[in-house]
RODO-2510 file (C-alpha; in nm, 4 decimals, decimal comma):
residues 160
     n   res          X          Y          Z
     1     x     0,4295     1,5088    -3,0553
     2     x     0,3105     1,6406    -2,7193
     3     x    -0,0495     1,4668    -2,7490
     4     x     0,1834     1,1365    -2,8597
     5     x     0,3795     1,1525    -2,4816
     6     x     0,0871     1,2658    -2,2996
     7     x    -0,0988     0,9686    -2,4403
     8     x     0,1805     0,7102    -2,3637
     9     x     0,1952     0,8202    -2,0017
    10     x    -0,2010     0,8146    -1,9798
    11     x    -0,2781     0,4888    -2,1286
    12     x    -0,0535     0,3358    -1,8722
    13     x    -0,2783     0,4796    -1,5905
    14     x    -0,6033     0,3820    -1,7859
    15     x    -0,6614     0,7234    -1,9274
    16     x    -0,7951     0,7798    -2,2143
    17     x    -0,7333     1,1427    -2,3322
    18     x    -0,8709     1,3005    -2,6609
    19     x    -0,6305     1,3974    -2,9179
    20     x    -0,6066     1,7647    -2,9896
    21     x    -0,8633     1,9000    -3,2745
    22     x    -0,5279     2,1330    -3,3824
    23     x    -0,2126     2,3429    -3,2865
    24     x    -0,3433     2,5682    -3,0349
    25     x    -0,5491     2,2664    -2,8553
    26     x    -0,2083     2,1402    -2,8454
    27     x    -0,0947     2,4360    -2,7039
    28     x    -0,2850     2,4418    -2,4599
    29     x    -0,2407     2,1069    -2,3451
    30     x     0,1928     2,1345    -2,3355
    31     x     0,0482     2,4256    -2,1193
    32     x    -0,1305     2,2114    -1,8915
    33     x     0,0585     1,9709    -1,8608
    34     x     0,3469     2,1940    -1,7638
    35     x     0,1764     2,3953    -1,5301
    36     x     0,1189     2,0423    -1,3659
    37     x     0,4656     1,9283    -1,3669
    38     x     0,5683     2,2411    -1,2083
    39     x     0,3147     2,2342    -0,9385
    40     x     0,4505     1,8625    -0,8359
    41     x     0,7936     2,0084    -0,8568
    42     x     0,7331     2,2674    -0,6155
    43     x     0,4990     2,0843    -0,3919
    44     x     0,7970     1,8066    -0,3639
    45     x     1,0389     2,0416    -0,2942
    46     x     0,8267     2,2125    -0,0126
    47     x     0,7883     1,8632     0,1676
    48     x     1,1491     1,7803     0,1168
    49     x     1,2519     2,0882     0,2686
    50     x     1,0284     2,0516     0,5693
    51     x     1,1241     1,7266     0,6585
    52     x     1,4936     1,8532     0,6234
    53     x     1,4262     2,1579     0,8378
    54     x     1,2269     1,9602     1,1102
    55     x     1,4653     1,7033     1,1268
    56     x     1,7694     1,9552     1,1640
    57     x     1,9234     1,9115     1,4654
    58     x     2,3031     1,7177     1,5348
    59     x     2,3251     1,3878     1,7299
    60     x     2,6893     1,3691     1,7715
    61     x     2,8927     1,1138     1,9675
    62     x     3,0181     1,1615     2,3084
    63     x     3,3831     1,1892     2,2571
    64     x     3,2703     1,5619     2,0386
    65     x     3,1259     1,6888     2,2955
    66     x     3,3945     1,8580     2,4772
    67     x     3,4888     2,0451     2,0987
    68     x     3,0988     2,1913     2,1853
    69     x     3,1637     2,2607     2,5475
    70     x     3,4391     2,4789     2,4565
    71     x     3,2698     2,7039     2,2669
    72     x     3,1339     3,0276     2,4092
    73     x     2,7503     3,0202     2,4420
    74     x     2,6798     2,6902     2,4712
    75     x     2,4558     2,5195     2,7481
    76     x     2,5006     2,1385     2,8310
    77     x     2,1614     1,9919     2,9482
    78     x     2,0720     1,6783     3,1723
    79     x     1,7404     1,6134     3,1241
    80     x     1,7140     1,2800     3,3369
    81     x     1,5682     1,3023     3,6937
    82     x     1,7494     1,4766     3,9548
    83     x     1,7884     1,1828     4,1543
    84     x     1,9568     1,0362     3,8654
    85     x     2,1156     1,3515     3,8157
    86     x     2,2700     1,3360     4,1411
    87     x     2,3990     0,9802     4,1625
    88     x     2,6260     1,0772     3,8100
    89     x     2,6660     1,3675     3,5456
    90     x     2,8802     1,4798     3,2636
    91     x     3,1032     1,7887     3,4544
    92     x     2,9396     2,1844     3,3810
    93     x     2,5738     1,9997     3,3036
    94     x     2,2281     2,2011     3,4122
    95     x     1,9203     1,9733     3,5379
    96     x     1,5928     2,0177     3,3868
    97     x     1,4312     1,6899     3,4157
    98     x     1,1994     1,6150     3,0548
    99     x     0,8777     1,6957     3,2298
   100     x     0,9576     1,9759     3,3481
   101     x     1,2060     2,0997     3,0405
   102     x     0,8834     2,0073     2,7977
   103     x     0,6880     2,3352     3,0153
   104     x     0,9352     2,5193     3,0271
   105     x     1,0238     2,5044     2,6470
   106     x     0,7173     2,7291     2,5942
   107     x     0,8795     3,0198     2,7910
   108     x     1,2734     2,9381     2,6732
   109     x     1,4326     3,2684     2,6513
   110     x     1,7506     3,2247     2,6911
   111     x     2,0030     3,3530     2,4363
   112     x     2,2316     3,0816     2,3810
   113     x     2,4300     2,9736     2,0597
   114     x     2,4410     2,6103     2,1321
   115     x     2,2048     2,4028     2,3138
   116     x     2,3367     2,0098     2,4050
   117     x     2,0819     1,7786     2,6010
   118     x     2,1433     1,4572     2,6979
   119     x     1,8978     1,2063     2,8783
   120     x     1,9786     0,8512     3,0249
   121     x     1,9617     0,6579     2,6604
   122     x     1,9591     0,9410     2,3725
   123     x     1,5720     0,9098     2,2801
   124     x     1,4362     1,2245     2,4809
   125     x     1,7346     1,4552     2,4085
   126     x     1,6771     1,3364     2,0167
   127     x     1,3092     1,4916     2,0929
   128     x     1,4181     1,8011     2,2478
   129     x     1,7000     1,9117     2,0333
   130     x     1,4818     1,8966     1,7415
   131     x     1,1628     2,0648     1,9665
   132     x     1,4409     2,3811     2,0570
   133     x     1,6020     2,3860     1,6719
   134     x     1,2096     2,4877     1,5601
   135     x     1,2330     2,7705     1,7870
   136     x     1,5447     2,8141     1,6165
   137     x     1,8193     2,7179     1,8452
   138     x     2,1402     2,5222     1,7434
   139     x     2,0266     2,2045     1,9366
   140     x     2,2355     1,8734     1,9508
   141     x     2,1522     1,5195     2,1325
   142     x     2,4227     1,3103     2,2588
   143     x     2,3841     0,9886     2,0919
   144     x     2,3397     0,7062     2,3380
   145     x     2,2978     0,9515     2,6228
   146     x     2,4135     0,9428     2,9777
   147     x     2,4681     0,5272     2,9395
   148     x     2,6542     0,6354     2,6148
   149     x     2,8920     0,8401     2,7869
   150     x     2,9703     0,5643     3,1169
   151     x     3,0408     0,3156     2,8486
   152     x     3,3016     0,5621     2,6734
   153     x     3,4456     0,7262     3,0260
   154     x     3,5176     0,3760     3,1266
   155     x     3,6717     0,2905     2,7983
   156     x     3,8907     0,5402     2,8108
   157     x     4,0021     0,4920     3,1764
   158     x     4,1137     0,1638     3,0847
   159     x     4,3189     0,3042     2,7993
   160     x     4,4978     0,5148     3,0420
***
C-alpha cells in the first residue's frame, strides 16, 4: 500500500522506483520516506520562521504614533538630514541622519523599550527598524514618513 503511493507520486516526476522484494523492504521504505517528509517539514518551518522573525518590525500610521510616544522608554528618531531636520520635525524627535545612524548601529547601546524612526518618505526607517529589531529592539517605521505626517498635520488642521 505504501510502495502503491510512493509509486503514484514518483511516476508523476518520471521516477521509476522498484517495488519492495517484501514487508521489511517496505518497511524500510515508509521509513524513508518519512524521515523525508519530516526533514521538508522542518526545513519549511525554519525558513518560514526566519522570514517572520527578519521581517518583524511595526510600520504603523502616523496618527498611532503619539499612543507610542507616551509610553515610557521609547525614543522617536529622525533620520533625514539635519538640514532637513531643521527646516521641520515631529515635536520630542532625536537626529541621526541614515549615514551616520547605519555606523552607529554597530555600537547601539542604548537601553530603550521602543525604538520609532522616521525618514522623509518611510523607505529608510522601514530598513532601520527591521536592522535594530535583529539586535533585538522593539523597532517601528512610520509609514509614509516625514511627508506622511505634513499630509496628516495639515489634514487635521483643516478639521479644526
Amino acid at each position: 500500500m505504501i510502495y502503491a503511493k510512493a509509486q503514484a507520486k514518483l511516476e508523476c516526476m518520471n521516477f521509476n522506483l522498484a517495488p519492495p522484494a517484501n514487508w521489511l523492504d517496505e518497511l524500510k521504505l515508509a521509513a524513508g520516506l518519512s524521515l523525508w517528509v519530516t526533514f521538508y517539514i522542518i526545513m519549511s518551518y525554519n525558513v518560514i520562521k526566519k522570514n517572520v522573525i527578519s521581517m518583524s518590525f511595526s510600520i504603523i500610521p502616523i496618527q498611532d504614533l503619539e499612543n507610542y510616544l507616551r509610553r515610557p522608554g521609547t525614543i522617536l528618531i529622525d533620520l533625514r538630514e539635519e538640514e532637513d531636520y531643521e527646516q521641520g520635525h515631529i515635536k520630542g524627535a532625536k537626529n541621526i541622519p541614515y549615514e551616520r545612524w547605519q555606523v552607529e548601529k554597530e555600537t547601539w547601546t542604548h537601553r530603550y523599550d521602543t525604538v520609532v524612526f522616521y525618514c522623509e518618505r518611510g523607505n529608510q526607517s522601514m530598513y532601520a527598524a527591521r536592522e535594530m529589531n535583529k539586535k533585538g529592539y522593539y523597532a517601528i517605521s512610520i509609514a509614509g514618513g516625514y511627508q506622511g505626517y505634513k499630509v496628516w498635520k495639515r489634514k487635521e488642521t483643516n478639521a479644526e
